[in-house]
C-alpha positions as CSV (number, residue, x, y, z in Angstrom):
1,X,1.2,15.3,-24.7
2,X,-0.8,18.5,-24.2
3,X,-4.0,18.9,-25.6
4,X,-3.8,22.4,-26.0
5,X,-1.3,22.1,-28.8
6,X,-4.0,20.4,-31.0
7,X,-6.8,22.3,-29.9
8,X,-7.8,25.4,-28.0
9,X,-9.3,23.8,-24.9
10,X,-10.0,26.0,-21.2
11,X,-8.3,24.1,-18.6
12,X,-11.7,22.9,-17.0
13,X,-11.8,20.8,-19.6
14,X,-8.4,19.6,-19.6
15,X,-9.2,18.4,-15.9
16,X,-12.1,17.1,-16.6
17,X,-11.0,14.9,-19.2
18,X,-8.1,13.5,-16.8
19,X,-10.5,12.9,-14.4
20,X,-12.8,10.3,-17.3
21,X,-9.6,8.7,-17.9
22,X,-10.4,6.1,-14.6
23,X,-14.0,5.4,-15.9
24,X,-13.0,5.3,-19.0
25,X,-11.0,2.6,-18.4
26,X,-13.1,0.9,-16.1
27,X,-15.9,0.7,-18.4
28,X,-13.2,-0.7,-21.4
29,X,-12.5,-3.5,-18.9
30,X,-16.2,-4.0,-18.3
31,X,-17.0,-4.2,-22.1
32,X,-14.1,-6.4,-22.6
33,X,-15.0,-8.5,-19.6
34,X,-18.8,-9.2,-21.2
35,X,-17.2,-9.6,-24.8
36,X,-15.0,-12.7,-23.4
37,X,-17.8,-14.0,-21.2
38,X,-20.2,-13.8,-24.4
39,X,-17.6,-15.6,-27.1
40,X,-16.8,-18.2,-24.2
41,X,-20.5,-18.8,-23.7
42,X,-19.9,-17.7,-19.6
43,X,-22.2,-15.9,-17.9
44,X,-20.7,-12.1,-17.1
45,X,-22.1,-12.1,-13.4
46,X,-21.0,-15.5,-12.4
47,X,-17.7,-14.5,-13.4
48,X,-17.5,-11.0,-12.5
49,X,-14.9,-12.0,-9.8
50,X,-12.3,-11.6,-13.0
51,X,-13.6,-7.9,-13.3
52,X,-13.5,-7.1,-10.0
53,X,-9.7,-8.4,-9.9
54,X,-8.7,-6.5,-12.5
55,X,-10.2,-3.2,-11.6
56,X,-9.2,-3.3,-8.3
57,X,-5.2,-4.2,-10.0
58,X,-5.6,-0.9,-11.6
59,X,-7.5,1.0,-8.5
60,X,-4.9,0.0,-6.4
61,X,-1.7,0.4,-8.2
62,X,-2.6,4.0,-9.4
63,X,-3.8,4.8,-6.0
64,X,-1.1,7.7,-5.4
65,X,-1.4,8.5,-8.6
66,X,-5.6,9.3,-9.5
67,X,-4.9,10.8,-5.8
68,X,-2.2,13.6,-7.7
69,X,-4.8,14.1,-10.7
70,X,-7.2,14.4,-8.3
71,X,-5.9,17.1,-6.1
72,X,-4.3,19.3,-8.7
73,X,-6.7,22.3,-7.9
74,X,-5.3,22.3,-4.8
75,X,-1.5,22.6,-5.8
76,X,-0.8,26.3,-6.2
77,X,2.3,28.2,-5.1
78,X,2.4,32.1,-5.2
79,X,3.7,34.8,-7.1
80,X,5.7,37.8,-5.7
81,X,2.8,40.2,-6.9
82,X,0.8,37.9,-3.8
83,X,-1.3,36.1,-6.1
84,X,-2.0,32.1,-6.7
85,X,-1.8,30.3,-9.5
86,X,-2.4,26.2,-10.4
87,X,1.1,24.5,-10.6
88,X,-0.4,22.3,-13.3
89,X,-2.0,25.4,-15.2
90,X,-0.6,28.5,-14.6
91,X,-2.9,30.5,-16.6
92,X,-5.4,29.7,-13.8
93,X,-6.0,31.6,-10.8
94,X,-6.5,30.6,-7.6
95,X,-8.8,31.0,-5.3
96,X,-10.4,33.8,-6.9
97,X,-13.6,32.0,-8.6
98,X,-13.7,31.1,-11.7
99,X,-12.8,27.7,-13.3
100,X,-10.8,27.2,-10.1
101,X,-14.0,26.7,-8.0
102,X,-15.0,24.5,-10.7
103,X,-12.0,22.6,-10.5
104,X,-12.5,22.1,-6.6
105,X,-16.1,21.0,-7.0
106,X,-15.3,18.4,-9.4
107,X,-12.0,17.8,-7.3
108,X,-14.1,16.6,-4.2
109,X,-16.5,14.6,-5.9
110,X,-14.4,12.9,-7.2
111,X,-12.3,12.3,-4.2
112,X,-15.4,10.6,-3.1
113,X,-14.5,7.6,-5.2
114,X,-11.0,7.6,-3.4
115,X,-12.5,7.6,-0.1
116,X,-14.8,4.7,-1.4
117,X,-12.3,2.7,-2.3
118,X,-10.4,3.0,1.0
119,X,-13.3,2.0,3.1
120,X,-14.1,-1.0,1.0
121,X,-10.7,-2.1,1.4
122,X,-10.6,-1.5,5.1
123,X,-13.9,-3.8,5.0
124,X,-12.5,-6.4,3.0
125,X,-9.4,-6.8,5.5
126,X,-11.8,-6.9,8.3
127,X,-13.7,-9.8,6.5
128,X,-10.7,-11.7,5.7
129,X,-10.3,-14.2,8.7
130,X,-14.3,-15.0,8.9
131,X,-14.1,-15.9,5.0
132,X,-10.9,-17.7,5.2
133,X,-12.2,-19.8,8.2
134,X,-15.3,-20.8,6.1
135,X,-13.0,-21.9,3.3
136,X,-14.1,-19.3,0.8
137,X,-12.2,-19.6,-2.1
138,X,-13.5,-16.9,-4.5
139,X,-13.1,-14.3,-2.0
140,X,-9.5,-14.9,-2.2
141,X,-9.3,-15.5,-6.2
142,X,-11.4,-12.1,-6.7
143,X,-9.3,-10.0,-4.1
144,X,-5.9,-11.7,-4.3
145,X,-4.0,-8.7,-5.4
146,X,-4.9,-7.4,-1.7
147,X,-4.4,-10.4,0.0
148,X,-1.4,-12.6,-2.0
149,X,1.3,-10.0,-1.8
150,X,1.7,-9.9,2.2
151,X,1.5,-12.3,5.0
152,X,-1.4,-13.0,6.0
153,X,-0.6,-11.6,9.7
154,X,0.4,-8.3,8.1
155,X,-2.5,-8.1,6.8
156,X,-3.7,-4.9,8.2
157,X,-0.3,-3.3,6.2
158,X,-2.3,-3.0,3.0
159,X,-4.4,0.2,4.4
160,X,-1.2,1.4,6.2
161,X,0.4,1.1,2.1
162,X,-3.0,2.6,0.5
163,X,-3.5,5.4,3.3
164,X,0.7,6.2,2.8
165,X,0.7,6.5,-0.6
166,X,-2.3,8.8,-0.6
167,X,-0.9,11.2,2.0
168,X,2.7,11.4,-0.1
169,X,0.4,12.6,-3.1
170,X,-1.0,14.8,-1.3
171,X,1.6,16.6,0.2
172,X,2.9,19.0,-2.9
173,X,-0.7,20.9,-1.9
174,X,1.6,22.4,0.7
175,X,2.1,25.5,-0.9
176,X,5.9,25.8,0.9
177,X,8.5,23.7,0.1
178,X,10.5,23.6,3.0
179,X,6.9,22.3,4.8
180,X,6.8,19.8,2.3
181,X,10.0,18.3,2.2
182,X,9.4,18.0,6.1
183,X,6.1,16.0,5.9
184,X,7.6,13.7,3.1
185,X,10.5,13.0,5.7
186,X,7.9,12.6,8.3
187,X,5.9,10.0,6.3
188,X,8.6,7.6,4.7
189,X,10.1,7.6,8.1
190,X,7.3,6.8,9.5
191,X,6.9,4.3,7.0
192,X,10.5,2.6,7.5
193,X,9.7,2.3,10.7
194,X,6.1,-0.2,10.3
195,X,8.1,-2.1,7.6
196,X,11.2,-2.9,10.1
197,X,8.7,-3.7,12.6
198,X,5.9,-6.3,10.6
199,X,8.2,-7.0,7.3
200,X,4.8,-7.1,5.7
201,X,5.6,-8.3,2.2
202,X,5.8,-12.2,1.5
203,X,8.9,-11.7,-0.3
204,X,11.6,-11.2,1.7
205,X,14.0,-9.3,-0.6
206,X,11.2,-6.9,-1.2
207,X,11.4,-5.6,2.5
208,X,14.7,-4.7,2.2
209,X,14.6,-3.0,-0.9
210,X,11.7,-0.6,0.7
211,X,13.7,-0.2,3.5
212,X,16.5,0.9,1.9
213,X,14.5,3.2,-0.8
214,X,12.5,4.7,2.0
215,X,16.1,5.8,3.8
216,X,17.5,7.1,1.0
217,X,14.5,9.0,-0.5
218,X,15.3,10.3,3.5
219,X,18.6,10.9,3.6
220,X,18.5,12.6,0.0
221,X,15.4,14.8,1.0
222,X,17.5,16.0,4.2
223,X,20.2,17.1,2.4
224,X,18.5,19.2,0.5
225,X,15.9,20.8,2.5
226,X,18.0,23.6,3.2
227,X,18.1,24.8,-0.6
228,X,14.2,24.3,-0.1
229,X,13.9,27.0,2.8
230,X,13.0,30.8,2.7
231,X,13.9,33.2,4.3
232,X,11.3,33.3,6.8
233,X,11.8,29.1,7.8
234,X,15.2,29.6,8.2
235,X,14.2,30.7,11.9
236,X,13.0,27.2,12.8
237,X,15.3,25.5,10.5
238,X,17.7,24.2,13.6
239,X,14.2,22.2,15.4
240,X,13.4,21.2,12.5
241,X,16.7,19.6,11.2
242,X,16.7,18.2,15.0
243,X,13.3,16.1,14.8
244,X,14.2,15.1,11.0
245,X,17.7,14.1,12.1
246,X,15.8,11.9,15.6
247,X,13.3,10.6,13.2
248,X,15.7,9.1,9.8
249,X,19.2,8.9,10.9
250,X,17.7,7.9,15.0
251,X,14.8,5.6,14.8
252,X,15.6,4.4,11.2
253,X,18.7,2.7,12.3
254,X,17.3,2.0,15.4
255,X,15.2,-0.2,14.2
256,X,17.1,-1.8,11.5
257,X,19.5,-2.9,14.6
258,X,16.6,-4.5,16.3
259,X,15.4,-6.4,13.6
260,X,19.0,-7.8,12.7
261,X,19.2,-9.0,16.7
262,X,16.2,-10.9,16.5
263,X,17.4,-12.1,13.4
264,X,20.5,-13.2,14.8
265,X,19.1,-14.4,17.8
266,X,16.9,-16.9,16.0
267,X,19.1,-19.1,14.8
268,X,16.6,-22.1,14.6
269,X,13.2,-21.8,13.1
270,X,10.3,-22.9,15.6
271,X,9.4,-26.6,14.2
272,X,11.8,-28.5,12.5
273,X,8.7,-30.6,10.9
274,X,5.1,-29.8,9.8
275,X,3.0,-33.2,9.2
276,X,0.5,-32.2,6.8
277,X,-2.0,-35.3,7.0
278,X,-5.7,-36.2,6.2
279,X,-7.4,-36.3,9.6
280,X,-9.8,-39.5,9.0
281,X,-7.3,-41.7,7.8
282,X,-4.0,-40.6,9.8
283,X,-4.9,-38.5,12.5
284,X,-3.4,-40.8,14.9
285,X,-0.6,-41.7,12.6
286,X,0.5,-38.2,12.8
287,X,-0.1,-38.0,16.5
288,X,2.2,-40.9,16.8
289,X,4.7,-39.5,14.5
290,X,4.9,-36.4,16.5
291,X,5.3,-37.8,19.9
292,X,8.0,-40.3,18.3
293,X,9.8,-37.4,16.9
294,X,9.9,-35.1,19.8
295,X,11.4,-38.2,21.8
296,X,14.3,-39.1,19.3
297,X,15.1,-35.9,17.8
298,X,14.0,-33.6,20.7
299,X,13.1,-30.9,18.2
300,X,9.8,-29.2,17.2
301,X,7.0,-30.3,14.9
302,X,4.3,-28.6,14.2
303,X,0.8,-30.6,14.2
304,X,-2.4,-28.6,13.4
305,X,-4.7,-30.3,16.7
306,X,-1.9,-28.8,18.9
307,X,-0.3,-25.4,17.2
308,X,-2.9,-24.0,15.0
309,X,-4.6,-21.0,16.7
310,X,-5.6,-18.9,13.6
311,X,-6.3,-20.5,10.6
312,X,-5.1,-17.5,8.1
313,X,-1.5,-17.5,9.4
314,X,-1.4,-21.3,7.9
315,X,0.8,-20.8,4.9
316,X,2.5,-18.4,7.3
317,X,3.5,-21.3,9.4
318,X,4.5,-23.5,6.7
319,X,7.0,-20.7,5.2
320,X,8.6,-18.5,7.6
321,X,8.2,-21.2,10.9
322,X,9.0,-24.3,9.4
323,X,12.2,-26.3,8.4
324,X,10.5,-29.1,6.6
325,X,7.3,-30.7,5.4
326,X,5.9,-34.0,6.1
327,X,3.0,-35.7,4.1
């Protein structure tokens, strides 16, 4: 849907109102949120948590995306007369004043909000342990669409995920093509590679499928690349073909065979039993039932006074380390 075919509208205004479609939305949820709170008699601040859990569902899902809409003003490519145009509105110039300096100014404040949103989420990841040691439940029911979708020792992969998919929606400002098929490769490679290495999602299956998405989007990219270069990359076509060849069909792989070895190699998972008890009432009943246990059945069981360093890799412990429970 284009606006201009209803109305005559200058493309300022066009960017402008793509930009008020993220308030706009977060003020719908706001009003929506006080409208439920008010029929069900709730008070909207005590249960802002809700809010905040759905705005940062949106924030964080369209990431890459209000990233894109963001940066358009900075995606132009260039005419053979030597002059720059907007990819996304081609009547505009670039560079040369205008609505296109508008454009920018509005473009960077409102990257602002972008960069906001990154830093809160970095502090909100660097919080997690301390709140999860003092047993604070609304934290995680407020920010659980941060913290449920990976293990809780990966963590640290949700800015890694936020900070990716911002950088791959900001490559097409590259104004050459050739450039930015390279820096894509670069960036799901490097990408393949942290996933291999933490397998950050709780979800097993969901690993694999990025890993295999991320090669392909690779492999694909590679293959075309040299339909993507002019005439004047064709001189450093060879080194580059060499590094993208090192870093996707190399290190890819590479790493893939590492993480099947280990795989392999661990045939057993660490404790065979993990005795979930109430410590008043069966401390030493578990204690006894581990020591009994480890004599008869020589195997490993798990017992919080012993094997528990970090409190957040809990559920951890009980999913990926663990053949069966006890309480």
């Amino acid at each position: 849907f284009r606006l201009g075919c209803v109305t005559a509208v200058s493309e300022l205004t066009t960017y402008l109102l793509k930009l008020a479609v993220l308030p706009s939305i977060i003020l719908a949820l706001t009003v929506l949120h006080i409208f439920y709170c008010l029929v069900r008699k709730k008070s909207p601040w005590a249960e802002r948590s809700a809010l905040l859990g759905a705005i940062g569902i949106f924030v964080t899902s369209l990431y890459a995306a209000l990233t894109s809409s963001i940066a358009s003003p900075f995606q132009c490519f260039q005419h053979p007369n030597k002059r720059w145009t907007m990819k996304a509105a081609q009547a505009t110039l670039c560079w040369e004043g205008g609505e296109h300096v508008l454009m920018l100014v509005f473009a960077m404040l409102a990257s602002l909000f972008l960069v906001l949103v990154f830093v809160w989420i970095v502090r909100l990841v660097q919080v997690y342990p301390r709140r999860m040691l003092h047993g604070d439940v609304r934290f995680l029911n407020t920010y659980s669409f941060l913290f449920l979708r990976v293990r809780p020792s990966a963590r640290w992969f949700i800015v890694f995920f936020l900070a990716r998919n911002g950088i791959i929606a900001l490559i097409p400002s590259i104004p050459n093509g050739f450039w930015q098929s390279f820096a894509m490769i670069c960036a799901f490679a490097c990408s393949t590679n942290v996933v291999v290495r933490v397998m950050p999602w709780k979800v097993h299956e969901a690993n694999l499928f990025e890993i295999a998405a991320c090669f392909i989007f690779q492999a694909t990219v590679i293959l075309a690349l040299p339909f993507a270069a002019s005439a004047s990359d064709l001189s450093v076509l060879p080194e580059v073909a060499l590094v993208l060849f090192t870093l996707c069909f190399t290190a890819a792989p590479l790493a893939l065979l590492r993480w099947a070895l280990l795989r392999a190699c661990r045939t057993a998972k660490a404790y065979r039993f993990f005795l979930s008890h109430q410590k008043a009432s069966a401390g030493a009943f578990a204690r006894l039932m581990k020591i009994s246990l480890m004599q008869q059945l020589d195997c490993g069981v798990f017992l919080d006074s012993d094997d528990l360093v970090d409190l957040t890799k809990l559920f951890s412990y009980v999913r990926c380390d663990t053949k069966s429970m006890v309480a």
